[in-house]
C-alpha positions in Angstrom: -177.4 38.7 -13.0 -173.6 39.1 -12.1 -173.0 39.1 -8.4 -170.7 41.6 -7.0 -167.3 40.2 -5.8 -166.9 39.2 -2.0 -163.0 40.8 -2.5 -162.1 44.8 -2.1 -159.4 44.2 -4.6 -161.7 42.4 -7.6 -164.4 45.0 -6.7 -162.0 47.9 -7.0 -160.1 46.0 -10.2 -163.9 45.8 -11.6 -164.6 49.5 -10.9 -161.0 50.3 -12.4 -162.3 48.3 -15.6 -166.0 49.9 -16.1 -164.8 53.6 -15.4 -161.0 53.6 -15.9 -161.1 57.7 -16.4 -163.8 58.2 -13.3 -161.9 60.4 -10.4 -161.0 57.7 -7.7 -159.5 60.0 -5.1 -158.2 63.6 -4.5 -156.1 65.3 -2.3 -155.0 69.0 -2.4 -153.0 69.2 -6.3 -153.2 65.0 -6.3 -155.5 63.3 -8.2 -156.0 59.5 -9.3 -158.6 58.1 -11.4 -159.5 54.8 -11.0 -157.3 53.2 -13.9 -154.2 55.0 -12.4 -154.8 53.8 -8.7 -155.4 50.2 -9.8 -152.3 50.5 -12.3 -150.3 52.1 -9.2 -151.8 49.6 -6.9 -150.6 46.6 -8.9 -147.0 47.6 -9.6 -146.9 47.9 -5.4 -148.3 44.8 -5.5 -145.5 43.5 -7.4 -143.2 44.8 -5.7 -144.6 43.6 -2.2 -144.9 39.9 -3.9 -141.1 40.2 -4.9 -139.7 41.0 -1.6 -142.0 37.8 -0.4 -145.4 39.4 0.8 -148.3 36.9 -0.1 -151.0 35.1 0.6 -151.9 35.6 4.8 -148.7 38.0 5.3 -149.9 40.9 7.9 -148.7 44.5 6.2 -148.7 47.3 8.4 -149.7 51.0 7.5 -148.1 53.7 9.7 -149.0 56.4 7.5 -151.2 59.8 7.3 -154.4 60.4 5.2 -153.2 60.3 1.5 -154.1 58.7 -2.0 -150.9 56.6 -1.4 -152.4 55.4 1.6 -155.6 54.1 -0.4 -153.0 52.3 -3.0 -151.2 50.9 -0.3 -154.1 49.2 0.6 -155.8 48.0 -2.5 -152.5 46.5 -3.3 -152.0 44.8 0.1 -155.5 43.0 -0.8 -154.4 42.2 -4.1 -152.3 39.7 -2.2 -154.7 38.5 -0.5 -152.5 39.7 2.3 -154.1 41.6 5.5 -153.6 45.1 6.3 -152.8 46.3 10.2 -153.4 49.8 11.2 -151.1 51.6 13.3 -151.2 54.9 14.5 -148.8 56.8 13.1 -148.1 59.0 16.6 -147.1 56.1 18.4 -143.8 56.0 19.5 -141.2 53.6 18.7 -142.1 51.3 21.7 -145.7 51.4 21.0 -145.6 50.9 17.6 -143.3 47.9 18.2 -146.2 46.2 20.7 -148.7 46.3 17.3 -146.2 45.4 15.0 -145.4 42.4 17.1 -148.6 41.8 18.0 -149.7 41.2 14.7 -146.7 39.4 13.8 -146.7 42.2 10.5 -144.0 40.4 8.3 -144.0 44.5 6.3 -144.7 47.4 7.2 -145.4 50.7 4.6 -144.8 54.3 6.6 -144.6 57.7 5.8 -141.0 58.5 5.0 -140.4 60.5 8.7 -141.8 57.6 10.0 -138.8 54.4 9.2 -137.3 54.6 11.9 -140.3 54.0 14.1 -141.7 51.5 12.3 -139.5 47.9 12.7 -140.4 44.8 10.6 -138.4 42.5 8.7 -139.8 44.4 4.8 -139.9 47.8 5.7 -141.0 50.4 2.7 -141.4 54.2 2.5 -144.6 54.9 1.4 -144.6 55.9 -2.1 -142.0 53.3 -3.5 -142.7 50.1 -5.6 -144.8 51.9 -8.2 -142.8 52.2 -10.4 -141.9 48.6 -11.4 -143.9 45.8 -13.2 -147.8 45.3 -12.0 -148.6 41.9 -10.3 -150.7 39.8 -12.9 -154.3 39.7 -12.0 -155.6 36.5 -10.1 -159.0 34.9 -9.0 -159.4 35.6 -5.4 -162.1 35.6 -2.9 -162.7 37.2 0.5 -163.0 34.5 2.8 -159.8 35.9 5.3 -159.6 37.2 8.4 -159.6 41.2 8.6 -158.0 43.4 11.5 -158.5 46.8 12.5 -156.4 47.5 15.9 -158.7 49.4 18.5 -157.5 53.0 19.7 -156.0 51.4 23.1 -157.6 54.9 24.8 -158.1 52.4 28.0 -155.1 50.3 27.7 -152.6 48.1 25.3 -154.2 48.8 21.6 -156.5 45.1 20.5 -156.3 43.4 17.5 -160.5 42.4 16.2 -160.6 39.9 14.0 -163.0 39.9 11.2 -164.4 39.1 8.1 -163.1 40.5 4.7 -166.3 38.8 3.1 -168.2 41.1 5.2 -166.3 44.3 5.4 -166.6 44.1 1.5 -170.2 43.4 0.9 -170.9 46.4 4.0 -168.5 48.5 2.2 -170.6 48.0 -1.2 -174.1 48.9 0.4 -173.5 52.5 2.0 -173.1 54.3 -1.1 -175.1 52.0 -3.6 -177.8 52.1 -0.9 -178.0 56.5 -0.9 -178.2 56.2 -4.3 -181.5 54.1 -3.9 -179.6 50.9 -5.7 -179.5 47.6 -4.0 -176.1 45.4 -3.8 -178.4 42.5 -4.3 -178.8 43.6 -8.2 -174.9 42.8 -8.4 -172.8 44.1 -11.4 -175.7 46.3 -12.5 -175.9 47.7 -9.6 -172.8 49.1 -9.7 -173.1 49.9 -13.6 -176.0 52.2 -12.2 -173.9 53.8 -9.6 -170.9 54.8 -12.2 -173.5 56.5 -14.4 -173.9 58.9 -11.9 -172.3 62.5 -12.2 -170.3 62.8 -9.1 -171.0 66.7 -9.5 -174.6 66.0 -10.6 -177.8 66.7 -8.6 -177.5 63.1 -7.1 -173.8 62.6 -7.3 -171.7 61.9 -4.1 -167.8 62.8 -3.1 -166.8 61.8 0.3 -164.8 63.3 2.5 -162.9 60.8 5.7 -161.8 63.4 7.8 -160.6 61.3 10.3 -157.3 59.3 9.8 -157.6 56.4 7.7 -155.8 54.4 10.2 -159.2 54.5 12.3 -162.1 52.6 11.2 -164.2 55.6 11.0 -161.8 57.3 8.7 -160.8 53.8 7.0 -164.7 52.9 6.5 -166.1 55.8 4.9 -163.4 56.0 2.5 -163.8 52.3 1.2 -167.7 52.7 1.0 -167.6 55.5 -0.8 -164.8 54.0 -3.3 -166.8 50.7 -3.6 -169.5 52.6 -5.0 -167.4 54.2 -7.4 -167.6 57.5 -5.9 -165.1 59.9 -5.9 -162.8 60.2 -2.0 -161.7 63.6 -1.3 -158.8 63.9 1.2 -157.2 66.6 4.0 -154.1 67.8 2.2 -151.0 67.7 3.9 -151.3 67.1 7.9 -153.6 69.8 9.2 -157.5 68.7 10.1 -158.3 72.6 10.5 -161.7 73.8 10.3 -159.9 75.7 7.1 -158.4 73.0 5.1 -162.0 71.3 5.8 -164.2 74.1 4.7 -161.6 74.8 1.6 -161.5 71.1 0.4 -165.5 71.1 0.8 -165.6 73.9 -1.3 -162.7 72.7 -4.0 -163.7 69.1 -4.5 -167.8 69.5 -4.2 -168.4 67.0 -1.6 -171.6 65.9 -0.5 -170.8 64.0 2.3 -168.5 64.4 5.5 -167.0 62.1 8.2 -166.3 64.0 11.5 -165.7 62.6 15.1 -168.1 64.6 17.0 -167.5 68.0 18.3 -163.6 67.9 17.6 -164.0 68.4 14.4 -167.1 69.9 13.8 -166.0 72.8 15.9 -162.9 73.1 13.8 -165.1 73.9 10.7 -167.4 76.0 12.5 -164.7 78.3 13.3 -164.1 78.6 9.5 -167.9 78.7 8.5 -168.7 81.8 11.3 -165.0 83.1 10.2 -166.9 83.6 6.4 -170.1 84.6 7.5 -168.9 87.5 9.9 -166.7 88.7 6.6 -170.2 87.7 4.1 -168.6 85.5 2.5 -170.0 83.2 0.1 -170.5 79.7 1.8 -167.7 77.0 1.1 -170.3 74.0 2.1 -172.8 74.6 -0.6 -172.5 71.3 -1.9 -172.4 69.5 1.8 -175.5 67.5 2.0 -174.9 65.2 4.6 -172.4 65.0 7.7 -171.7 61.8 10.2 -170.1 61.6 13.2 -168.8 58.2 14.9 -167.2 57.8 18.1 -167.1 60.9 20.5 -170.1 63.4 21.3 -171.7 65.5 18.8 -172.9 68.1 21.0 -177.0 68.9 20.4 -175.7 72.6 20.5 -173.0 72.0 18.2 -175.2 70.5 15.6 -178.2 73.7 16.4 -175.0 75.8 14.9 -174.0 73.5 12.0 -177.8 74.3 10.4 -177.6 77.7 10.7 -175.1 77.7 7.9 -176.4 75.0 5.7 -179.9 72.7 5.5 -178.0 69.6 6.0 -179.0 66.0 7.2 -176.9 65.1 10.6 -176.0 61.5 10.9 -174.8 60.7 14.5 -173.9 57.0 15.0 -173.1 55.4 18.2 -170.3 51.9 16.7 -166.9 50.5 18.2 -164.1 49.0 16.6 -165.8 45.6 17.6 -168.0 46.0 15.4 -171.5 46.4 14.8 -173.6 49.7 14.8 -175.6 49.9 18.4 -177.7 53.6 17.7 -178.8 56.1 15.5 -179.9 59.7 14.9 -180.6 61.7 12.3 -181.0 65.8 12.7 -182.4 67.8 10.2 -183.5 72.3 10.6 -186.8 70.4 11.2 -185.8 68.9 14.0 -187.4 69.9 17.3 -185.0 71.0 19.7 -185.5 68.5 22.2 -184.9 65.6 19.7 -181.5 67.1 19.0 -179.2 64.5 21.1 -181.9 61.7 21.0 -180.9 58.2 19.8 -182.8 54.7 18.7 -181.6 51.4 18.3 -180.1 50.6 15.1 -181.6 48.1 13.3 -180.8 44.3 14.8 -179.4 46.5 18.1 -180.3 45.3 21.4 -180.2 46.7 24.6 -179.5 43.9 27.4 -179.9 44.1 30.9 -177.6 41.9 33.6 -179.6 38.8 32.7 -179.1 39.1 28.9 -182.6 40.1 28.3 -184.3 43.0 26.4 -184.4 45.9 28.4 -188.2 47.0 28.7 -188.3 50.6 27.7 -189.6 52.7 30.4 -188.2 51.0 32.9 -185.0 52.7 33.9 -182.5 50.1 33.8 -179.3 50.5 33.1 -178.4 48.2 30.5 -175.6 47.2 27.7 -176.1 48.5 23.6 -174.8 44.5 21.8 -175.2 44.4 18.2 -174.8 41.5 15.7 -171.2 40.6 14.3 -170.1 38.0 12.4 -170.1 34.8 13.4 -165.6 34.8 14.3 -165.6 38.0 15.9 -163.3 38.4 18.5 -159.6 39.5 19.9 -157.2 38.3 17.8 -155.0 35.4 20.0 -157.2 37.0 23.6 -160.4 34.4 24.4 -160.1 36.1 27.5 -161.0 39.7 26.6 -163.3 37.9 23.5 -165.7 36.5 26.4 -165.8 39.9 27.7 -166.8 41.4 25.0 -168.5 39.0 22.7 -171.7 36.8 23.2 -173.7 34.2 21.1 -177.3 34.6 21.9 -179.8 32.9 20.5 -177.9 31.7 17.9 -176.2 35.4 17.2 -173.2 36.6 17.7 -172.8 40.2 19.9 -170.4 42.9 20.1 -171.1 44.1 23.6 -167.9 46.8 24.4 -169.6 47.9 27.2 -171.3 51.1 26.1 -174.6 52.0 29.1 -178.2 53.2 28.1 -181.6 53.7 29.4 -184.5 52.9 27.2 -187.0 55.1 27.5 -191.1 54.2 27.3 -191.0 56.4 23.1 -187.7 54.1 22.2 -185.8 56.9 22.6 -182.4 56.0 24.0 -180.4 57.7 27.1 -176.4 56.9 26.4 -174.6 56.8 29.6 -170.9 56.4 28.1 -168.7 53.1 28.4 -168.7 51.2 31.7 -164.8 52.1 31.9 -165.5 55.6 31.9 -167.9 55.4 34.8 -167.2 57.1 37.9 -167.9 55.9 41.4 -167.5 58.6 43.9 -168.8 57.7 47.7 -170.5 54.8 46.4 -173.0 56.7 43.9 -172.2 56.1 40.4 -171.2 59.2 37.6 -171.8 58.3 33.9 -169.4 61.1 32.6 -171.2 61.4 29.3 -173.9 62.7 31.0 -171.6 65.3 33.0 -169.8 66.2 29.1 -173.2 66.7 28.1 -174.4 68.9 30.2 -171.2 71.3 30.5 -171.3 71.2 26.6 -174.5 72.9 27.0 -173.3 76.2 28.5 -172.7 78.6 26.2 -169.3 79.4 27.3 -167.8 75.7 26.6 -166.1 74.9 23.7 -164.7 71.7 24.6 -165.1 68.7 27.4 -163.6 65.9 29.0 -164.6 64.2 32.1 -162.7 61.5 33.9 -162.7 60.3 37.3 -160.1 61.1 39.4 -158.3 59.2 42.6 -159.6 61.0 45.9 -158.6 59.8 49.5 -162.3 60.3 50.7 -164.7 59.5 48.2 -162.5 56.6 46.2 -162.9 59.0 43.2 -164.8 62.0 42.4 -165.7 63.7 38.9 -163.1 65.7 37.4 -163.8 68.0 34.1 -161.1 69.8 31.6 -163.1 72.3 30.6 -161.9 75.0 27.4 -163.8 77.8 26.6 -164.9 79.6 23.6 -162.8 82.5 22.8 -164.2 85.6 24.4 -166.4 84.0 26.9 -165.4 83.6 30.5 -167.0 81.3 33.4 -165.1 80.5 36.5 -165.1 76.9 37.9 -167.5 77.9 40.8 -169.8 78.8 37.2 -169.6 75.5 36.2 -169.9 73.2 38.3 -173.3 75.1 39.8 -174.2 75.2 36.2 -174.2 71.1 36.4 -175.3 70.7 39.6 -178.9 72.7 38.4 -179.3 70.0 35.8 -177.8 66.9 37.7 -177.7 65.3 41.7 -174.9 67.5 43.1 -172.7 64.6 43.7 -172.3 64.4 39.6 -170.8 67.7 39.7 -166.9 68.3 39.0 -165.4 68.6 42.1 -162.0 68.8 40.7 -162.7 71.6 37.1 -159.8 72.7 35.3 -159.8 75.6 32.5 -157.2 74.9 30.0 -156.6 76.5 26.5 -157.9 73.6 24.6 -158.9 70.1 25.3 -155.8 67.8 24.0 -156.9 64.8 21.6 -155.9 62.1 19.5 -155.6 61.9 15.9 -158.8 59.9 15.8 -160.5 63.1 17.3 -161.4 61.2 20.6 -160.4 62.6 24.3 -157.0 62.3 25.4 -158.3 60.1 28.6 -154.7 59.8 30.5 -153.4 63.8 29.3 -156.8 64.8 31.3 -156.2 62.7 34.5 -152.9 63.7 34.7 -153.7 67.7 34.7 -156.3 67.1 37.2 -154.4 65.1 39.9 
């Protein structure tokens, strides 16, 4: 048996080899099979190597969702170099704290994007792919990876990993829903490339999320290192229409969302059809995920009234690790719709770094196992923080709360940075979001705490409506305060027209607390 490479670059270069005419990745008009992204990918290579990018050189992307984006990346590994996400809406001054942070020696941007991004190789995405490819070489994965975290609580952080393991993780997803094991190696993936992607048991994947975040950046490489096909937003839009219409034109099976930002996006467009009878653009959709922001349990009650679908909700940080799990079917009961477990090898840890016995109501930390050099890149500070060997395993603990309860079922509480303490009581505002999400005339949440002379702080809410309901402030909060203490309730509730976000789909923390004060 012929193991599987330990590099994304051989494992896409062997992919490119066994199916050099299979559909890679697709985007609106755009297409690539996988011979054309590897031969595009190497003559970026190329050119990257001759303006001096090699071996350990950081190479910053500042660009949207696009196939170009993909190339830019499978010919940044080709170097053995390391890619650094930036988000492409920072500003010039923010973008300039990653970029030096990182020490990125290139950076690759969208075109309306140069004169943000400042490094000493600067390239419009696109270029260098038209010049000779960069021979082939032996390389292995044993390099340090970086994905910059969202920096929604402060300056973005840099988390070191390992390229070994992003790889071999990125192999498993898709071999493993195919029911093949990555442990078979090359046959393995032989299996996976016999499989009609438009078949009965093919998969196409669609990242909605930017690829610059790992939940966007993730899905896409598991789905490519099992050889199936990446389907992509065309042009800049993440509307619930571009998402039902490239569901419909590209046959995907599986979808990437972050929680109710965009589900309610493609809700719009799926109610939209069915109040004209028109014929369903998600017939092919088989599964959705969600990672990092709530995926309301009345949001996903709407999603499987227009299609029997499996609903993956995953509770994971940029850290690393996955720390809980759900999955929602039409058979599920209705009271299992927001529950969560443990993920497999998750822990829940009280004060004292022990297991948190369920039933007992403690409030204690989800930690899940990393590798072995996880960290902050250059910050043993913030690592210590956030990082602990126990028992001879290393754990990703961002700071994400739960109760277990006495059936395993889990009770998430939010991150400890988002907890409120008003007159000395403490206010998980996930819990608040949760239950505002529940009344029917919420669209869309956010809850922060807010500065208050008496209390410290006190529990503020943005709160945006669906279109044609109404519900006055008074409404709400005595709509929480039935469900919750009354000192959880919004004392400060806003109605807005929408709830402002970032690209990654999460809350806009510092827009909110700035309306309310």
């Amino acid at each position: 048996m012929t193991p599987l490479p330990d590099d994304l670059a051989t494992h896409f270069e062997l992919v490119a080899d066994l199916a050099p005419d299979r559909l890679a990745v697709a985007c609106g008009d755009e297409s690539l099979t996988w011979g054309a992204f590897e031969d595009s990918a190497a003559r970026l290579a190329g050119w990257l190597a001759g303006h001096g990018i090699g071996d350990g050189d950081r190479v910053a992307m500042m660009a949207r969702n696009s196939p170009g984006y993909l190339v830019a990346l499978f010919a940044i590994w080709k170097l053995r170099a390391t890619m650094v996400n930036v988000n492409y809406r920072y500003r010039a001054e923010e973008a300039a704290y990653v970029l030096a942070d990182a020490d990125a020696k290139a950076v690759i941007a969208d075109e309306d994007l140069l004169d943000v991004a400042r490094a000493p190789i600067v390239a419009r995405l696109g270029d260098g792919v038209d010049g000779p490819p960069l021979p082939r070489t032996e390389r292995d994965g044993d390099r340090e990876w970086l994905l910059y975290t969202g920096g929604t609580t402060g300056n973005p952080k840099a988390v070191v990993g390992s390229h070994t393991e992003r790889c071999r993780t990125a192999q498993s997803g898709t071999l493993r829903l195919l029911g093949l094991d990555r442990a078979e190696g090359v046959d393995a993936l032989r299996a996976a490339l016999a499989v009609d992607p438009k078949g009965p048991d093919g998969i196409v994947w669609l990242p909605a999320p930017p690829l610059m975040h790992g939940t966007g950046l993730y899905s896409a490489l598991g789905s490519l290192a099992g050889g199936a096909p990446v389907a992509l937003l065309p042009g800049r839009s993440t509307s619930g229409e571009d998402l039902a219409s490239t569901i419909d034109r590209h046959g995907v099976t599986d979808l990437t969302i972050v929680g109710d930002a965009f589900a309610l996006r493609l809700l719009d467009a799926l109610d939209a059809d069915a109040a004209a009878d028109r014929p369903s653009r998600i017939a092919s959709l088989r599964r959705i995920r969600s990672i990092g922001a709530v995926w309301s349990p009345a949001v996903k009650r709407r999603l499987l009234t227009h299609a029997d679908l499996a609903l993956h909700d995953s509770i994971a940080a940029s850290e690393g690790g996955l720390y809980a799990v759900s999955v929602v079917t039409r058979d599920t009961p209705d009271d299992r719709l927001g529950g969560f477990e443990l993920a497999a090898g998750a822990r829940l840890l009280d004060e004292d770094d022990h297991d948190v016995v369920p039933g007992s109501g403690v409030v204690g930390l989800l930690a899940a196992p990393v590798v072995e050099n996880a960290g902050y890149a250059g910050d043993p500070e913030k690592t210590a923080g956030a990082f602990r060997d126990l028992g001879g395993v290393r754990l990703s603990i961002p700071g994400d709360m739960a109760r277990l309860g006495a059936d395993g079922r889990l009770e998430l509480l939010g991150r400890g940075s988002s907890v409120i303490n008003t007159g000395g009581e403490k206010v998980y505002a996930d819990e608040v979001e949760i239950v505002l999400r529940e009344h029917p005339a919420v669209r869309d949440v956010v809850v922060v705490g807010v500065p208050d002379p008496t209390y410290g702080s006190v529990v503020g809410a943005v709160v945006a409506l669906e279109q044609g309901r109404e519900a006055d402030p008074d409404t709400l909060r005595d709509f929480v305060s039935s469900r919750l203490a009354s000192y959880k309730k919004p004392r400060r509730l806003l109605l807005a027209p929408e709830v402002e976000r970032l690209a990654s789909g999460k809350a806009d923390l510092r827009w909110a607390r700035r309306r309310l004060l």
